[in-house]
C-alpha positions in Angstrom: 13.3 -5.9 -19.9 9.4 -5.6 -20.0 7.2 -3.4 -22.3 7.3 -0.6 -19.2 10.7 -0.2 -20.0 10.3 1.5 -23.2 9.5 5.0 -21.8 12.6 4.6 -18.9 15.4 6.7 -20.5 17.3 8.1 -16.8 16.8 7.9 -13.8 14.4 10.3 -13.6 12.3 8.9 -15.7 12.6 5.9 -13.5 12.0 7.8 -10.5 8.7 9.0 -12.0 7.6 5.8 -13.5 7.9 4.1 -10.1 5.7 7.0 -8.3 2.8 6.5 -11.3 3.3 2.6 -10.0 2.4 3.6 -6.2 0.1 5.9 -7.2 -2.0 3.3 -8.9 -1.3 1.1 -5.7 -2.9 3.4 -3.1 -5.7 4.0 -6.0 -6.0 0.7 -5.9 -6.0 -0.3 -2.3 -8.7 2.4 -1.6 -10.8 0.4 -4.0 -10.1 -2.4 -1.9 -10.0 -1.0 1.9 -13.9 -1.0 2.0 -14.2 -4.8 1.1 -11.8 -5.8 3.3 -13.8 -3.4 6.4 -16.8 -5.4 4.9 -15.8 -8.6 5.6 -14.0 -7.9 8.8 -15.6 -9.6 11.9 -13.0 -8.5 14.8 -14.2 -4.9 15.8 -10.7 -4.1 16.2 -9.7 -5.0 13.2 -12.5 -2.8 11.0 -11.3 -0.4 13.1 -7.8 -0.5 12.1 -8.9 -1.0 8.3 -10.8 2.1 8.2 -8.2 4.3 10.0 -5.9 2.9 7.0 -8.9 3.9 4.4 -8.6 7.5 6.1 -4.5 7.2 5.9 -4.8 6.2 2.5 -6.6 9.2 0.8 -3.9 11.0 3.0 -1.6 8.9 1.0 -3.0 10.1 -2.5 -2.6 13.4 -2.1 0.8 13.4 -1.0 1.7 11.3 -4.2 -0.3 13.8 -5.9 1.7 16.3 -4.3 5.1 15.0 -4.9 4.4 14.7 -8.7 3.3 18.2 -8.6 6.9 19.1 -6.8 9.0 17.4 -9.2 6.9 18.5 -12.8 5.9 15.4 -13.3 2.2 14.6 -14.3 -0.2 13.2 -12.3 -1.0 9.9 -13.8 -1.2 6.3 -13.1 0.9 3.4 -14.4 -0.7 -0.8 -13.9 1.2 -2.1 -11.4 0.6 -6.0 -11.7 2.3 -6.8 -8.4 -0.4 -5.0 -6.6 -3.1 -6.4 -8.9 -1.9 -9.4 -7.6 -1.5 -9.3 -4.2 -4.9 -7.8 -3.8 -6.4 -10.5 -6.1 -5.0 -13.1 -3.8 -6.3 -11.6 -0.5 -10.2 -11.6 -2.4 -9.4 -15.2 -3.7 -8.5 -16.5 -0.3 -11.1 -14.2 2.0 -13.7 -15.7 -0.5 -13.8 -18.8 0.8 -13.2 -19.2 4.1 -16.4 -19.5 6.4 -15.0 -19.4 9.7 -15.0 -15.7 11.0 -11.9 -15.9 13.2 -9.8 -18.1 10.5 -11.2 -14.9 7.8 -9.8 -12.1 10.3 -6.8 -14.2 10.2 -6.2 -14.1 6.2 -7.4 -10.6 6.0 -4.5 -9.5 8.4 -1.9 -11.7 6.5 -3.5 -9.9 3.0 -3.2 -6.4 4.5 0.5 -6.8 5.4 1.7 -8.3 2.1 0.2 -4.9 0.8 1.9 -3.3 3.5 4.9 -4.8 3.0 4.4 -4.1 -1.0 4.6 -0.4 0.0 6.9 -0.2 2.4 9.5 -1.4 -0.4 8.4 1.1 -2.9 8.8 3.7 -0.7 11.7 3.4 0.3 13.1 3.1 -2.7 10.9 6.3 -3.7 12.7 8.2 -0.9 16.0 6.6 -1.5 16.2 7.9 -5.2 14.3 11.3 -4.5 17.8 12.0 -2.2 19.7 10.5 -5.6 18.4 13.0 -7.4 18.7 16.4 -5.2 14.9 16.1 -4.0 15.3 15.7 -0.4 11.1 17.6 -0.6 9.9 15.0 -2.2 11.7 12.5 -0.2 10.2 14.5 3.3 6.8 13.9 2.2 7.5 10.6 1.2 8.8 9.5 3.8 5.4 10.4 5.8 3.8 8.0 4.1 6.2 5.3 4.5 6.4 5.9 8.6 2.0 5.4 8.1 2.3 1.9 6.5 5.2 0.9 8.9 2.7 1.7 11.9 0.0 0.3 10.0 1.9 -3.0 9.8 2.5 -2.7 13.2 -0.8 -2.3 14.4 -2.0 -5.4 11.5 0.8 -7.4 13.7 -0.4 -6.4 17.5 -4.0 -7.4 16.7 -2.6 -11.3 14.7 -0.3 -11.6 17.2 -2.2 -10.1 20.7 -5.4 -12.6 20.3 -6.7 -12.5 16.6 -4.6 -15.2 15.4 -5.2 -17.3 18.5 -9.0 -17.6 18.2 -8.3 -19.0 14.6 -6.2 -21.6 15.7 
């Protein structure tokens, strides 16, 4: 096991140690949200980025929130997997020139983020239940049904036109 280990004694401890991970991953992605709006070209698609930015400092608080439920405190742990997924999505919307071919990757980018937090909340929610909390699971669980429409809406807008005009 890794050096993050160390501190993981029960399950509660795990519990906690994977909210301080999403925690630094929405901190993170609002860090990144307004680069990616930048860069955007497809009206639509800055739209949809900075209704997620809004969403997002939604998301905060309710982490916030939960750790204040369960007596936990409020703090961050580096969460590499993000750091690299985000990484990646700069690396590759760096150097594409063509517009339509760099709505493309920033829609592909946006949904392995999505898809990075989809899995952590679920398994957020599914061990809150484990361990009596079915409150922090309920707020939870609001921010996991925003990043499964947000990956819906990333989805309609590749697959309704926006990946088309990059082929």
């Amino acid at each position: 096991m890794g050096l993050f280990t160390k501190d993981i004694k029960t399950f509660d401890d795990l519990f906690v140690h994977q909210l301080q991970d999403v925690y630094y991953a929405e901190q993170q992605i609002l860090s990144a949200l307004p680069k990616m709006i930048e860069k955007a070209t497809a009206p639509e698609l800055k739209q949809a980025f900075e209704h997620h930015l809004r969403e997002t400092e939604e998301h905060v608080r309710r982490v916030e929130q939960v750790f204040e439920m369960h007596g936990a405190e409020k703090k961050s742990a580096k969460c590499p997997a993000i750091n690299g997924i985000i990484s990646e999505a700069n690396e590759v919307a760096g150097e594409i020139e063509d517009k339509d071919v760099l709505d493309a990757a920033l829609i592909a980018s946006a949904q392995a983020v999505e898809h990075y937090e989809m899995t952590r909340y679920g398994t957020l929610i599914a061990w809150a239940r484990q361990l009596g909390r079915a409150d922090c699971a309920s707020v939870l669980e609001k921010t996991l049904k925003d990043e499964k429409a947000a990956d819906s809406k990333l989805n309609t807008l590749a697959e309704g036109g926006l990946n088309r005009k990059a082929a």
